[in-house]
N, C-alpha and C positions, 0 to 999 in steps of 0.2 A: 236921935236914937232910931226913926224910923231908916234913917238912910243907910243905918247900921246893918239892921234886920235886913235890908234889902239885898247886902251880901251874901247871905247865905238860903233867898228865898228860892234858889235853885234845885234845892236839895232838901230830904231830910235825913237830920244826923240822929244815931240813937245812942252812939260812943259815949263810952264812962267820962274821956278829955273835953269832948266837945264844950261844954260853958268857957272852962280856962281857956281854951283853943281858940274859940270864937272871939273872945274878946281879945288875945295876943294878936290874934290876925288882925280886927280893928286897931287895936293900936299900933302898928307898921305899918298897913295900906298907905296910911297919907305919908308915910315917912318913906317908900318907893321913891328912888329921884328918878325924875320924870325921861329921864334918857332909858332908864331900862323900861321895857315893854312885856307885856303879858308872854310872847315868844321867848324874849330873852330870860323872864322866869324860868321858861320851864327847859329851856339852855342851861340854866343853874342846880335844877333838880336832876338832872338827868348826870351832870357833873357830878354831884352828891353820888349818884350809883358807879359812876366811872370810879370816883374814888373807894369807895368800898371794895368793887372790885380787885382795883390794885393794892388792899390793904389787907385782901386774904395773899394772895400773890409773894408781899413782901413778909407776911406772916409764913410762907410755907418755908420761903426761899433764904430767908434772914433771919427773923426775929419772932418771936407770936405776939411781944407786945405792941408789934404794928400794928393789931386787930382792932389797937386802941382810934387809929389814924381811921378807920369804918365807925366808931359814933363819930366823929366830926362830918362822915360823909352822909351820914342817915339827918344830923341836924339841916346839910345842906339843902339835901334831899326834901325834906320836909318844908323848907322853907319855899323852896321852887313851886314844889309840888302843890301846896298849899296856897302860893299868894299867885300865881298866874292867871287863875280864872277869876279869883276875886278883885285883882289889883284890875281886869278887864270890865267888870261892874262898876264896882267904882267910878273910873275915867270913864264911863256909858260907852264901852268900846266894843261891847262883848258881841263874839258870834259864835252861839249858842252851838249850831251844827257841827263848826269846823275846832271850839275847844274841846267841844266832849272828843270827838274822834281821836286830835292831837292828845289830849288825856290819856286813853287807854291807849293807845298804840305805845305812850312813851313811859305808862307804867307798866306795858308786858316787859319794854324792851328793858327797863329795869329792873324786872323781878327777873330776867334770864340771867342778865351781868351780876344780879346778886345769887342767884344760884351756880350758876358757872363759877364764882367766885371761892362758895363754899365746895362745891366738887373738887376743884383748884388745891384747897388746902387740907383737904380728910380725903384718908387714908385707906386707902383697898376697898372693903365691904361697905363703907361710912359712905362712899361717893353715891349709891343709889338712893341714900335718904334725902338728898339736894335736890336729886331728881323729882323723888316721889313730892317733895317739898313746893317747887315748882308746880310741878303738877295739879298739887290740891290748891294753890294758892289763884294759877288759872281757873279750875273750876270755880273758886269763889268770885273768879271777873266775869263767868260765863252766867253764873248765878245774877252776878249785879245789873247785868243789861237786860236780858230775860224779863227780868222783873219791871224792869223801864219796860219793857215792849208793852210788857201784858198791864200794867196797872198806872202807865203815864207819869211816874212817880221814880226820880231816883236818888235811890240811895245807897254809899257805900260802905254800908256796917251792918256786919252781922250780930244784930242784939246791941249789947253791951264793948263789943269789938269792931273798932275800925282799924282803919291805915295807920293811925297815930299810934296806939297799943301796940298795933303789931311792931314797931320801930320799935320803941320804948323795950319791947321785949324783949326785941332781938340784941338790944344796945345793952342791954343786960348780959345776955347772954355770950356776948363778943366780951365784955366786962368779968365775968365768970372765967371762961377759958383764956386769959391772960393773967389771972390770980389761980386758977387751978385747971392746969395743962390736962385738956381730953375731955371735961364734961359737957364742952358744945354735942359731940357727937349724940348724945346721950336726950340732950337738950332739945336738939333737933327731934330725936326720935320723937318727945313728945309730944310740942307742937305740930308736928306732924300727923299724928293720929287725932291730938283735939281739933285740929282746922280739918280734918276728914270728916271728923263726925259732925262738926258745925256744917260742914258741904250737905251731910246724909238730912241731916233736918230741915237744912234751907231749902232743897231739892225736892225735899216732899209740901211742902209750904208754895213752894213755887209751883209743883202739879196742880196743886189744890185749886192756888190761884189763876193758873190757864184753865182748869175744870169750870169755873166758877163763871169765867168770862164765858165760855164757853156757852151755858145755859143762858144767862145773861141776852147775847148776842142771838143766839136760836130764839126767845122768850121776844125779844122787840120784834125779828125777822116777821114771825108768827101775826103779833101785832099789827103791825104794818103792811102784811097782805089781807 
Protein backbone atom coordinates (compact mmCIF):
# COMPACT_ATOMS: atom_id res chain seq x y z
CA UNK A 1 0.00 0.00 0.00
CA UNK A 2 2.81 2.17 0.84
CA UNK A 3 4.40 1.93 -2.54
CA UNK A 4 0.89 2.65 -3.75
CA UNK A 5 0.67 6.06 -2.04
CA UNK A 6 4.08 6.72 -3.38
CA UNK A 7 2.54 7.25 -6.74
CA UNK A 8 0.91 10.00 -6.37
CA UNK A 9 3.27 11.55 -3.47
CA UNK A 10 4.17 14.12 -6.17
CA UNK A 11 1.14 15.98 -6.09
CA UNK A 12 -1.79 16.93 -4.22
CA UNK A 13 -5.11 16.02 -5.67
CA UNK A 14 -8.37 17.88 -4.53
CA UNK A 15 -10.73 16.44 -7.53
CA UNK A 16 -14.27 14.97 -6.74
CA UNK A 17 -12.47 11.39 -9.25
CA UNK A 18 -9.35 11.33 -7.56
CA UNK A 19 -9.94 8.15 -4.91
CA UNK A 20 -11.73 5.96 -8.16
CA UNK A 21 -8.82 7.55 -10.20
CA UNK A 22 -6.15 6.82 -8.08
CA UNK A 23 -6.79 3.36 -7.47
CA UNK A 24 -7.58 2.60 -11.59
CA UNK A 25 -4.16 4.07 -12.06
CA UNK A 26 -2.73 1.60 -9.40
CA UNK A 27 -4.41 -1.14 -10.84
CA UNK A 28 -2.79 -0.61 -14.66
CA UNK A 29 0.65 0.60 -13.59
CA UNK A 30 1.97 -2.97 -13.18
CA UNK A 31 -0.04 -4.01 -16.07
CA UNK A 32 2.13 -1.32 -18.58
CA UNK A 33 4.26 -3.90 -20.79
CA UNK A 34 7.34 -3.03 -20.01
CA UNK A 35 8.31 -2.05 -23.81
CA UNK A 36 6.21 0.97 -23.42
CA UNK A 37 8.03 3.85 -21.62
CA UNK A 38 6.95 6.81 -19.61
CA UNK A 39 7.67 8.93 -23.13
CA UNK A 40 5.78 6.63 -25.17
CA UNK A 41 2.78 7.35 -22.63
CA UNK A 42 2.69 10.46 -23.23
CA UNK A 43 3.12 9.67 -27.22
CA UNK A 44 -0.20 8.07 -26.42
CA UNK A 45 -1.87 11.01 -24.70
CA UNK A 46 -1.14 13.33 -27.03
CA UNK A 47 -2.52 10.76 -29.80
CA UNK A 48 -5.79 10.97 -27.76
CA UNK A 49 -5.73 14.89 -28.58
CA UNK A 50 -4.69 14.25 -32.31
CA UNK A 51 -7.77 12.18 -32.44
CA UNK A 52 -10.17 14.59 -31.06
CA UNK A 53 -8.91 16.90 -33.24
CA UNK A 54 -9.69 15.06 -36.25
CA UNK A 55 -13.09 14.02 -34.74
CA UNK A 56 -14.36 17.71 -34.83
CA UNK A 57 -12.91 17.89 -38.51
CA UNK A 58 -14.73 14.77 -39.60
CA UNK A 59 -17.82 15.92 -37.56
CA UNK A 60 -17.79 19.36 -39.63
CA UNK A 61 -16.90 17.85 -42.87
CA UNK A 62 -19.07 14.43 -42.82
CA UNK A 63 -20.92 13.57 -40.00
CA UNK A 64 -21.40 15.15 -36.26
CA UNK A 65 -21.76 11.68 -34.90
CA UNK A 66 -18.02 11.43 -35.45
CA UNK A 67 -17.71 13.70 -32.27
CA UNK A 68 -18.47 10.48 -30.82
CA UNK A 69 -14.79 9.15 -32.28
CA UNK A 70 -13.43 12.56 -29.54
CA UNK A 71 -14.67 10.47 -26.25
CA UNK A 72 -12.53 7.45 -27.33
CA UNK A 73 -9.71 10.21 -27.82
CA UNK A 74 -10.21 12.15 -24.44
CA UNK A 75 -10.22 8.17 -22.91
CA UNK A 76 -6.88 7.85 -24.63
CA UNK A 77 -5.79 10.99 -23.66
CA UNK A 78 -6.44 10.46 -20.17
CA UNK A 79 -4.73 7.44 -20.07
CA UNK A 80 -1.32 8.85 -21.62
CA UNK A 81 -1.71 11.74 -19.67
CA UNK A 82 -2.33 9.97 -16.53
CA UNK A 83 -0.07 6.84 -16.48
CA UNK A 84 3.33 8.48 -17.89
CA UNK A 85 4.53 10.16 -14.83
CA UNK A 86 3.38 7.48 -12.54
CA UNK A 87 4.14 4.42 -14.76
CA UNK A 88 7.97 6.63 -14.31
CA UNK A 89 7.60 6.23 -10.32
CA UNK A 90 6.85 3.21 -10.25
CA UNK A 91 9.75 1.63 -12.50
CA UNK A 92 12.10 4.46 -9.99
CA UNK A 93 12.67 6.01 -13.31
CA UNK A 94 11.38 9.42 -12.79
CA UNK A 95 13.04 12.67 -13.69
CA UNK A 96 11.13 14.94 -11.81
CA UNK A 97 12.51 18.22 -13.91
CA UNK A 98 12.43 17.01 -17.31
CA UNK A 99 8.46 15.13 -16.78
CA UNK A 100 6.90 18.27 -15.29
CA UNK A 101 8.19 20.47 -18.23
CA UNK A 102 7.33 17.53 -20.96
CA UNK A 103 3.75 17.47 -18.97
CA UNK A 104 2.82 21.15 -19.57
CA UNK A 105 4.35 21.73 -22.80
CA UNK A 106 2.22 18.51 -24.13
CA UNK A 107 -0.93 19.48 -22.24
CA UNK A 108 -0.85 23.19 -23.88
CA UNK A 109 -0.06 21.52 -27.08
CA UNK A 110 -3.15 19.58 -26.39
CA UNK A 111 -5.51 22.01 -25.26
CA UNK A 112 -4.62 24.09 -28.57
CA UNK A 113 -5.54 20.82 -30.93
CA UNK A 114 -8.63 20.59 -28.85
CA UNK A 115 -9.51 24.08 -29.19
CA UNK A 116 -8.56 24.47 -32.89
CA UNK A 117 -10.56 21.56 -33.22
CA UNK A 118 -13.71 23.13 -31.73
CA UNK A 119 -13.15 26.34 -33.86
CA UNK A 120 -12.73 23.75 -36.73
CA UNK A 121 -16.26 22.75 -36.28
CA UNK A 122 -18.77 26.01 -35.01
CA UNK A 123 -19.81 28.16 -36.87
CA UNK A 124 -19.29 32.04 -37.48
CA UNK A 125 -19.66 33.84 -34.01
CA UNK A 126 -19.38 30.19 -31.94
CA UNK A 127 -15.61 30.14 -33.16
CA UNK A 128 -14.43 32.98 -30.65
CA UNK A 129 -15.86 30.88 -27.65
CA UNK A 130 -12.90 28.09 -28.51
CA UNK A 131 -10.74 30.77 -28.39
CA UNK A 132 -11.93 32.55 -25.30
CA UNK A 133 -12.03 28.66 -23.98
CA UNK A 134 -8.44 28.05 -24.63
CA UNK A 135 -7.60 31.09 -23.28
CA UNK A 136 -9.25 30.57 -19.67
CA UNK A 137 -8.12 26.96 -19.72
CA UNK A 138 -4.28 28.38 -20.15
CA UNK A 139 -4.76 30.77 -17.51
CA UNK A 140 -5.70 27.95 -15.27
CA UNK A 141 -1.92 26.32 -16.38
CA UNK A 142 -0.56 29.68 -15.62
CA UNK A 143 -2.44 29.60 -12.34
CA UNK A 144 -1.12 25.93 -11.57
CA UNK A 145 2.72 26.49 -11.77
CA UNK A 146 2.57 29.96 -10.02
CA UNK A 147 1.31 28.24 -7.25
CA UNK A 148 4.26 25.45 -7.49
CA UNK A 149 6.74 28.57 -7.57
CA UNK A 150 5.32 30.24 -4.48
CA UNK A 151 4.16 27.45 -2.16
CA UNK A 152 6.71 24.33 -3.31
CA UNK A 153 3.37 22.37 -3.72
CA UNK A 154 1.83 21.12 -6.87
CA UNK A 155 -1.33 20.69 -7.80
CA UNK A 156 -3.60 20.54 -10.74
CA UNK A 157 -7.16 21.03 -9.50
CA UNK A 158 -9.02 23.81 -8.87
CA UNK A 159 -11.14 22.76 -5.66
CA UNK A 160 -13.30 20.02 -6.53
CA UNK A 161 -12.19 20.20 -10.49
CA UNK A 162 -9.39 18.71 -12.17
CA UNK A 163 -8.21 17.33 -15.68
CA UNK A 164 -10.26 14.30 -15.21
CA UNK A 165 -13.93 16.31 -14.76
CA UNK A 166 -12.93 18.58 -17.14
CA UNK A 167 -12.76 15.33 -19.78
CA UNK A 168 -15.71 13.78 -18.43
CA UNK A 169 -17.36 17.01 -19.10
CA UNK A 170 -16.56 17.65 -22.19
CA UNK A 171 -17.29 13.79 -23.26
CA UNK A 172 -20.50 14.77 -22.23
CA UNK A 173 -21.01 17.42 -23.97
CA UNK A 174 -19.45 15.98 -27.46
CA UNK A 175 -22.42 13.24 -26.25
CA UNK A 176 -25.01 16.09 -26.01
CA UNK A 177 -24.36 17.56 -29.53
CA UNK A 178 -24.58 14.31 -31.34
CA UNK A 179 -28.12 13.57 -29.65
CA UNK A 180 -28.98 17.19 -30.03
CA UNK A 181 -27.32 19.16 -32.99
CA UNK A 182 -26.18 22.90 -31.65
CA UNK A 183 -26.09 22.72 -27.92
CA UNK A 184 -22.26 22.22 -27.59
CA UNK A 185 -22.08 26.03 -28.64
CA UNK A 186 -24.20 26.87 -25.79
CA UNK A 187 -22.41 24.49 -23.58
CA UNK A 188 -19.23 25.87 -24.26
CA UNK A 189 -20.41 29.19 -23.44
CA UNK A 190 -20.96 28.01 -20.13
CA UNK A 191 -18.02 26.34 -19.08
CA UNK A 192 -16.52 29.02 -20.33
CA UNK A 193 -17.54 31.71 -17.98
CA UNK A 194 -17.54 29.00 -14.85
CA UNK A 195 -13.63 28.12 -15.61
CA UNK A 196 -13.25 32.16 -15.86
CA UNK A 197 -14.50 32.82 -12.64
CA UNK A 198 -12.83 29.65 -11.10
CA UNK A 199 -9.48 31.55 -12.87
CA UNK A 200 -11.01 35.16 -10.93
CA UNK A 201 -10.78 33.19 -7.46
CA UNK A 202 -7.78 31.12 -7.83
CA UNK A 203 -6.00 34.37 -9.04
CA UNK A 204 -6.80 36.27 -6.08
CA UNK A 205 -5.82 33.02 -3.67
CA UNK A 206 -2.64 33.01 -5.54
CA UNK A 207 -1.92 37.04 -4.73
CA UNK A 208 -2.73 36.33 -1.34
CA UNK A 209 -0.28 33.50 -1.46
CA UNK A 210 2.69 35.48 -3.16
CA UNK A 211 1.68 38.36 -0.38
CA UNK A 212 2.02 35.99 2.21
CA UNK A 213 5.46 34.68 1.14
CA UNK A 214 6.32 37.80 0.73
CA UNK A 215 6.05 38.97 4.58
CA UNK A 216 7.25 35.56 5.39
CA UNK A 217 10.56 36.00 3.37
CA UNK A 218 10.96 40.15 4.65
CA UNK A 219 10.08 38.57 8.50
CA UNK A 220 13.30 35.87 8.33
CA UNK A 221 15.51 38.61 6.06
CA UNK A 222 14.97 40.98 9.23
CA UNK A 223 15.80 38.09 11.53
CA UNK A 224 18.78 37.05 10.12
CA UNK A 225 20.40 40.50 9.88
Amino acid sequence: MEANKSLFSDRKRTNILSSPEQKLIIYLVPRVPSWISSDGLTAIGTFGSVLILISFILAKYVAVPYLLLGIVGFIINWFGDSMDGRIAYYRNKSRKWYGFSLDIIMDWVSTVMIGLGYVIYADGKWELTGFLLVACYGWSMIISQLRYKISDKYTIDAGLVGPTEIRVIICLVLLLEVLFPGTMDYLVIVITCILFFINIGDTKKLLDLGDERDRLEKENKSVNN
